[in-house]
N, C-alpha and C positions, 0 to 999 in steps of 0.2 A: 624512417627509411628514406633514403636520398631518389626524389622523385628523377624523374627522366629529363633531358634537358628537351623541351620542343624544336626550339629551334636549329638544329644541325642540319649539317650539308650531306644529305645521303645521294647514292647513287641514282637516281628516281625525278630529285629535282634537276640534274643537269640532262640524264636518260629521256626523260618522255619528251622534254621539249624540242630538244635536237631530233626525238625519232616525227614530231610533228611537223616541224620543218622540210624534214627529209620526205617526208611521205610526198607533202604538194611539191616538190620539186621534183619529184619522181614521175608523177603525174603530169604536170607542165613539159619535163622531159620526153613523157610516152607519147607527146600528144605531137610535139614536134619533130621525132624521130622518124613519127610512122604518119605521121601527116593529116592526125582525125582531130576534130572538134568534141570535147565534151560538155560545148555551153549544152545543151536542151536536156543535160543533167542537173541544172540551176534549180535555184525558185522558180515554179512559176503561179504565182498571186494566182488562188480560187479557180485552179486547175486539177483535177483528181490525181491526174501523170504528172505533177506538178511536185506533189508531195513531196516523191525521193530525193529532190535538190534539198533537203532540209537536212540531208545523213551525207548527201554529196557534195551541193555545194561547197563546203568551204576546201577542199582541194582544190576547187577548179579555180582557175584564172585567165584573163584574157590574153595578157601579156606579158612582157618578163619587166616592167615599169610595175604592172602590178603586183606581176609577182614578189618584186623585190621590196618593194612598198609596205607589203602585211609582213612580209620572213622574220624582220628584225624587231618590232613589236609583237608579235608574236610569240618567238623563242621568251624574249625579259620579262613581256605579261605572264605568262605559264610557268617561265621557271621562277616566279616570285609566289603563285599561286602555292604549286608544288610546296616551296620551302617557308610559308609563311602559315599556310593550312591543308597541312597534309594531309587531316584527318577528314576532313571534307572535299578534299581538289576533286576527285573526281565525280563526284556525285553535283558539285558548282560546275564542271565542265560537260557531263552529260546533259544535267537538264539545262544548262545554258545554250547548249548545244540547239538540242530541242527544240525552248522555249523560241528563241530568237529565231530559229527556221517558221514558228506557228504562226507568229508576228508577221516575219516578213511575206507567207504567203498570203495573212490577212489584210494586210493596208498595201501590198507591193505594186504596183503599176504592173500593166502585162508586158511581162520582160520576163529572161532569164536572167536571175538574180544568182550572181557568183561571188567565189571570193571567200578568203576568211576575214574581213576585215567586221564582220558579223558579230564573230568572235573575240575579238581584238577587243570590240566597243564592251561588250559584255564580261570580259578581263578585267579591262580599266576600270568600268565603272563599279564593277565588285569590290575589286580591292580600294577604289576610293574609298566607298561607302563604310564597306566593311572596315575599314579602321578609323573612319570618325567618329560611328558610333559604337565602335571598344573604346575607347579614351586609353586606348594603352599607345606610351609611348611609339614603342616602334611598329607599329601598326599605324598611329598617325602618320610619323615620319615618311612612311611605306607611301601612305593617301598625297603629303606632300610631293614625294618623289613623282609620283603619277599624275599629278597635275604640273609637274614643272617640266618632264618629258611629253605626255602628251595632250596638255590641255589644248591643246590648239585642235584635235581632230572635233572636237566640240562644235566648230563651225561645218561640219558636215553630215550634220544628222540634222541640217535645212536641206532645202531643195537648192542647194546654190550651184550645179552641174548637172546635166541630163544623163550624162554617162557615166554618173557616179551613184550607187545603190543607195542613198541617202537611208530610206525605207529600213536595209537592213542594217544600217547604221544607229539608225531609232532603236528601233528591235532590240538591238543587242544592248544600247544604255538602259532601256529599258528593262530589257531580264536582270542585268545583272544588279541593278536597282531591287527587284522584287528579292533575288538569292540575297543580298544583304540583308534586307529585312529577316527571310527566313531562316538565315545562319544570324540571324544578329550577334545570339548569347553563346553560339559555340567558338570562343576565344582561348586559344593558346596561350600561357605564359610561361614565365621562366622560373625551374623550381626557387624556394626562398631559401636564405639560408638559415641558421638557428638565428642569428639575431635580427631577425626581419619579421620572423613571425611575431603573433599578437602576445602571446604566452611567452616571451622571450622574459627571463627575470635576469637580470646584472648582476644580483649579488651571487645566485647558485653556478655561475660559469666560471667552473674552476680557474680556465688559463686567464680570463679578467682578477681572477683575486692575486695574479702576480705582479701587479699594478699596483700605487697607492692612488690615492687621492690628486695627485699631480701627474699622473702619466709614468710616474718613474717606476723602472723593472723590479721587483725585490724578488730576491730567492726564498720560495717558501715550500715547506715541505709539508703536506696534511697528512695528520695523524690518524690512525679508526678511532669513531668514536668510541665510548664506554661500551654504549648497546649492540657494537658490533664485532663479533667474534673473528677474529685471525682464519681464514681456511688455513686448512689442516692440510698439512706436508705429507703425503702420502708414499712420495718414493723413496725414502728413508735416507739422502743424503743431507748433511747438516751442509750450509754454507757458511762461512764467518767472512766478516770482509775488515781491513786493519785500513785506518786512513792515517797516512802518512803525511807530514806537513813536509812544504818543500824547502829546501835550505835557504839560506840569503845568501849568496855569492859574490854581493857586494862589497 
């Protein structure tokens, strides 16, 4: 039976990331529309009332530098996620989600820690990981790609700016570091075809015995064996069929 293909473009991979997008721009909208603040919705490090920044934070943003800054890593982190492990995205986006809020309220500096760039780090470094250690090609490639777009945010999970969450920058290499680990072995591939599997014999595939020895086509017709009986014509018309040679016109 012809397995499923994994890797296809469903509705889902382009859907959720654009509705993730949309949501914190909705949000950064509400905020400038009607004139309120939702930083003290953030992290805040070993705070009880702190906590809800962990489901909140990453909608909120301080500004529209920032805001624009996470949008577009954001959207290509998630929609590769989506289309590269479906069968997991959302369970690697939930507890990442999480995880990387628990982190940043435990080591964070006492601040409201906002932003999705939490997130972001937690994306990237999933899907790094998560394809060096499948050794499957396009899942490497995948790890390449992500280091060649965002290896540079690497420098910001130091303390090199005060007004940058470094903390939750940590956090999230971090989680998405441990979700590699624990998705290690759940790897997508691409169904095989008959002559890819192990079991694959050359001599019993019929359209291969149209072939000789040199690659060239021969017409050939196979016979039933001895030990195999003709079915049996049931609807009681007789066919006869007359081959006719064609003329020479030459």
């Amino acid at each position: 039976m012809k397995q499923a293909n994994p890797f296809v473009f469903t509705t889902g991979v382009l859907g959720y990331p654009i509705l993730f997008v949309l949501l914190i721009w909705i949000v950064f909208w509400f905020e400038i529309r009607f004139g309120i603040s939702f930083n003290e919705f953030g992290v805040r490090p070993r705070d009880v009332k702190g906590l809800r920044g962990i489901l909140f934070s990453p909608f909120i943003h301080g500004d529209l530098k920032h805001l624009f800054n996470n949008t577009i890593p954001l959207f290509v982190l998630s929609m590769s996620l989506f289309y590269f492990y479906r069968k997991i995205s959302w369970q690697v986006l939930l507890i990442g989600l999480l995880l990387t809020g628990v982190l940043t309220w435990s080591i964070g500096r006492p601040a409201n820690h906002i932003g999705a760039s939490g997130i972001i780090y937690m994306l990237a470094a999933f899907l790094f990981f998560k394809g060096i250690f499948s050794k499957y090609y396009r899942l490497v490639a995948l790890s390449l790609i992500v280091v060649f777009l965002y290896g540079g945010m690497l420098w910001y999970v130091t303390p090199v700016n005060p007004e940058i969450s470094w903390e939750g920058h940590l956090s999230g290499l971090v989680s998405g570091f441990l979700l590699s680990l624990i998705y290690r072995k759940n790897i997508a591939k691409s169904p095989k075809y008959e002559w890819e599997k192990p079991d694959y014999n050359v001599e019993e595939d019929l359209f291969m015995k149209h072939f000789d020895e040199n690659g060239n086509f021969i017409e050939r017709r196979f016979e039933i064996e001895e030990d195999e009986e003709e079915p049996e014509d049931t609807s009681g018309i007789t066919y006869r069929y007359f081959y006719k040679k064609s003329e020479d016109k030459t």
